[in-house]
Phi, psi and omega in degrees: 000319181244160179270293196254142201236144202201110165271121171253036165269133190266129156297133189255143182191172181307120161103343186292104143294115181247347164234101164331100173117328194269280177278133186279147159324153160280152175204116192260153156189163214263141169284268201256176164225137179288334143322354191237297209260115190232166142294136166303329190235089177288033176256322186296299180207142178281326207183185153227193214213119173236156153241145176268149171217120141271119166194156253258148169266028166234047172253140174091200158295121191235177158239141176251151182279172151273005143322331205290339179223344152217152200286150161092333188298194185288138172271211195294319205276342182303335206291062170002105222294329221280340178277355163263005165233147183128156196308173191233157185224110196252127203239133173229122185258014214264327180321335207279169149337081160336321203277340171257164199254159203273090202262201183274353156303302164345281186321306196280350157296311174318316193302313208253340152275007166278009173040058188208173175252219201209131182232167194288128185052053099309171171258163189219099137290115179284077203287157180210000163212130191297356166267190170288162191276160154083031194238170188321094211099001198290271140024300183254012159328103195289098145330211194250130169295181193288328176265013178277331193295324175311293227279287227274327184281340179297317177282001168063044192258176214259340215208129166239128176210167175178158196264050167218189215286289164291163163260324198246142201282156205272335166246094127187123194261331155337309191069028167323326145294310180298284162017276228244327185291299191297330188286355141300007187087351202245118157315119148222138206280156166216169172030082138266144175205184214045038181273011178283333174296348189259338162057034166222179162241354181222131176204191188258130164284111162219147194227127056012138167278177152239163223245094182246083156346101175111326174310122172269008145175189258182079177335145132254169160242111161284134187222137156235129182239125179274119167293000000 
């Protein structure tokens, strides 16, 4: 059904910061060990092998919930499977000025060169940076002004994401997107990547949470699958 299988998922390892300043690094080490702990019949298996991991759950690529910004909102496990799947609309903003923030001009410029419309209950994604994630400057990407959230509830889509550590530009303390989205209903994705790799503008999406009772949000393994 689909030709190409395409992860927009950031690898996760011992030490990875995915927000600076924000998020603690992971941090994996090792549990039980097959060195310490044996099979009666080591011909089979010498042992077995586990890690402990801690980090935060808006760490890598995530989802976020809405508890995540109001108190009282859906937690994670609460999260409706079908809005994280389904079709996608990838709008690419990488042209701009890195120095400026991703505003609704941008946008509707991404928009009309991606020659596609952006339709009801689609998911809609941004790219917004033009490198590898995590390279010189990355960290400090100016993001979406405050007034792209009107724009983006106005197109009426199920899922929102971009590949940079925040979706709200880091000076406007509002948070307008997180806001305004999650209190709408609308899931928002971060640290997405490879999406230069998917070379359409429109394809089928899926991010699966993992179903942590209470959580306000959630690693996925993000796919984009090319017909």
């Amino acid at each position: 059904m689909f030709k190409k299988i395409i992860d927009l998922t950031l690898e996760l390892y011992n030490g990875i910061e995915t927000w600076e300043g924000v998020h603690p690094p992971v941090t994996m080490i090792e549990y039980h060990q097959s060195k310490i702990n044996r099979y009666r019949n080591e011909q089979l298996s010498p042992g077995f092998d586990t890690k402990l991991l801690m980090m935060t759950d808006h760490t890598g690529t995530h989802v976020d919930a809405q508890c995540h910004l109001h108190p009282g909102g859906w937690t994670l496990e609460q999260l409706p499977l079908e809005s994280m799947m389904g079709e996608a609309a990838l709008l690419d903003a990488s042209f701009r000025n890195l120095d400026e923030p991703i505003t609704v001009d941008i946008l509707e410029e991404a928009l009309r060169r991606s020659k596609e419309d952006i339709k009801k209950n689609d998911i809609l994604i941004v790219k917004g940076w033009p490198y590898e994630w995590g390279t010189e400057g990355f960290q400090a990407s100016r993001a979406m002004t405050g007034d792209t959230a009107e724009w983006i509830l106005n197109k009426k889509v199920k899922l929102f994401g971009m590949d940079l550590p925040t979706v709200d530009d880091k000076q406007n303390p509002d948070k307008d997107l997180h806001v305004k989205l999650l209190k709408n209903n609308i899931p928002i994705m971060e640290n997405l990547v490879s999406l230069e790799k998917i070379g359409k503008s429109r394809f089928y999406f899926i991010g699966l949470p993992l179903k942590i009772k209470g959580a306000t949000g959630s690693p996925i393994r993000a796919l984009a699958l090319i017909v």
